[in-house]
N, C-alpha and C positions, 0 to 999 in steps of 0.2 A: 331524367333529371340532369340537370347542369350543374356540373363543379367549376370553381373557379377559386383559383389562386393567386399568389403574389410572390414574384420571385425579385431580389436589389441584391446588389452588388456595391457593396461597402455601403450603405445607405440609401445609395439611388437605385431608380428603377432598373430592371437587368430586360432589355430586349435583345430578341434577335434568339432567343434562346431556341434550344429543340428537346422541350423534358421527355422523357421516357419513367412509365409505372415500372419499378422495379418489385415494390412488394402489393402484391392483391391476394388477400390471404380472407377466409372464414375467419371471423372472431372464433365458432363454437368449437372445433376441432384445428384451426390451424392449419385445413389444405387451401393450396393453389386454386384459384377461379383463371381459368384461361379461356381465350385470350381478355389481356388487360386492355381498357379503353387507350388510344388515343389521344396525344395532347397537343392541340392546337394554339396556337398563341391569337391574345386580344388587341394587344396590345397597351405601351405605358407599363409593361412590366405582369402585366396581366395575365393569363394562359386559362384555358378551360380543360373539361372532358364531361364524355354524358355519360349515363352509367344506369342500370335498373335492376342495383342487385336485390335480390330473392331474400337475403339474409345480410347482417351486420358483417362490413367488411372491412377492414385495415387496411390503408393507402401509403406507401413512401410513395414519393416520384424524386427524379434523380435532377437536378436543371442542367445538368452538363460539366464540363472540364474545364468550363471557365471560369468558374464561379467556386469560391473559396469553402470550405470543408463548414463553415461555420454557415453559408448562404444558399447550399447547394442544394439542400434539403427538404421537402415539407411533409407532413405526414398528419391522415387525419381518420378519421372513422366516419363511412358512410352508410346508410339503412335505407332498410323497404317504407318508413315511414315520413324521409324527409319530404320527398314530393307533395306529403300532404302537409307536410308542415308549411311548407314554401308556398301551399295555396292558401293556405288558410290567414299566413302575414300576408300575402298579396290581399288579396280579397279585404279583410279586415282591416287593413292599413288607414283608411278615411275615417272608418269606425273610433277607433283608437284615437286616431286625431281629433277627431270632433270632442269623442269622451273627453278628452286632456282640457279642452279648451272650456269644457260648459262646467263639466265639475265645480272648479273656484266659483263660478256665479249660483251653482246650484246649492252648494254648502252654506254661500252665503244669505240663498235666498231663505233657504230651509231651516236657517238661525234665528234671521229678523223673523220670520212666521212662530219660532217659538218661544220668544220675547215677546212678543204682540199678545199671544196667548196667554205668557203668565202674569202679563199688565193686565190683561182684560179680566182675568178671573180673580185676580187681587182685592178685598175688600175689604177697606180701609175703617177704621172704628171712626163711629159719629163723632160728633163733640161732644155730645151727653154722655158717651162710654167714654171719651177722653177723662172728660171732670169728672167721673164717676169716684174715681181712683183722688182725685185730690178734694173734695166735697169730705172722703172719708179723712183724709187725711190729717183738713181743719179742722172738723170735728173733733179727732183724739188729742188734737193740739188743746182745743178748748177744754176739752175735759180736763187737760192738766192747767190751765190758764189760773187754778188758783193759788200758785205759788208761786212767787215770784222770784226771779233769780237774787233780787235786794233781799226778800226774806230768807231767803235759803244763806246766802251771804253774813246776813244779820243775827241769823238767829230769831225770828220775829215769830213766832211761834207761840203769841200770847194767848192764855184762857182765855179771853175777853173776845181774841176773833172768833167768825163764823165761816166756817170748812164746810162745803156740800160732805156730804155723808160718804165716806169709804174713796173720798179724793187724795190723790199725793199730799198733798198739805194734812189732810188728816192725819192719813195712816202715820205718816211720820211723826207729829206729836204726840199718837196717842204710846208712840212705839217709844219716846220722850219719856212720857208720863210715868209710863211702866218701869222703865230699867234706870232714870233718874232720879223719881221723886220718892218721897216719902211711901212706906209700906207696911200696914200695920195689922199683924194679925193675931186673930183670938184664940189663945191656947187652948181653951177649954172644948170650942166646935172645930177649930183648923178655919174659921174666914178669914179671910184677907180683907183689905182692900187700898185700894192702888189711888194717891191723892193727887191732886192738878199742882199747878206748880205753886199754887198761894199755897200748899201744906197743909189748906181746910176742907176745901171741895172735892167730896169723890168723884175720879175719875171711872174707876172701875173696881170690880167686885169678883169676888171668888171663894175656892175651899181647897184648903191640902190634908190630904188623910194621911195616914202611915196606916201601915198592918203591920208595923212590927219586920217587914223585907222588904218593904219599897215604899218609898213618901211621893203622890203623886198631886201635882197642884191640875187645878178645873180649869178650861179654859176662859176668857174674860168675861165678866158681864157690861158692860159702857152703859149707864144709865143715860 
């Protein structure tokens, strides 16, 4: 396996150099591996060495006397596993490129295809289940349709109109009838009865008992 470094001198490249390994040591214990590789220079500042260590090793190498206590230096840690790492980025390198490059189309393609999908399986209510919902709607409109907002306004609420049976317009008068008009009841049985607004016409009909603990009125009869 080939190491390769970079040695500059204030910034720039430093050739010409002659580095020497000073420390090639076992990570596990800390002995000496001798003899230390060889360091050649590449050039541009460049320098190598081959190496096949057995086990994890620690590298200083020295660049020489010329070069300032801050540039002089490099130190790295090398293993029985890089070689194979060095094949496998070699080898796989196109691979990786290709990957990088097809991805964004693949993500994207993979997106439109699942949008396609949930448009396609989307099914949209008819028009007849549209109107379903406001046919009903009308309907309860109409059902209230016999009272009109002048009446309610007015007060229009005469005996003499004709209310479908148990409509708002009804209910409301009869609920008039009761808690405004005249109420006339028979001491002797407990009836009632509950008169339209002429103060002649029965509206509605009833009975209140007592027992002596509680006086309870019947609910209404509407002739």
């Amino acid at each position: 396996m080939i190491y390769v470094v970079f040695f500059s001198n204030a910034g720039a490249p430093a050739t010409g150099l002659t580095p020497t390994i000073g420390v090639y040591k076992k990570v596990s214990d800390a002995t000496d591996v001798t003899p230390a590789p060889t360091v050649s220079e590449i050039g541009g500042g460049f320098y190598k060495f081959s190496a096949s260590p057995a086990e994890a090793l620690v590298v200083r190498m020295n660049g020489g006397g010329t070069l300032s206590d801050a540039d002089k230096y490099k130190v790295m840690q090398i293993t029985p596993h890089d070689a194979d790492l060095d094949t496998q980025v070699s080898t796989r390198g196109s691979q990786v490129d290709l990957t990088a490059a097809v991805a964004p189309l693949a993500l994207e393609a993979g997106l439109e295809a699942h949008v396609l999908a949930v448009l396609n399986s989307y099914d949209p209510p008819t028009r007849d289940e549209t109107m379903a919902d406001k046919t009903a709607i009308l309907a309860a409109i109409a059902a209230l349709n016999d009272l009109t907002v002048g009446e309610i306004l007015g007060g229009d609420l005469s005996d003499s109109l004709n209310f479908p049976a148990n409509s708002l317009a009804d209910l409301v008068r009869k609920l008039f009838w009761v808690l405004c008009n005249r109420l006339v009841i028979t001491d002797a049985s407990g009836a009632f009865t509950a008169y339209k607004t002429d103060g002649a016409t029965p509206a509605a009909a009833g009975t209140i008992t007592d027992n002596g603990t509680t006086t309870a009125r019947s609910a209404f009869t509407w002739p």
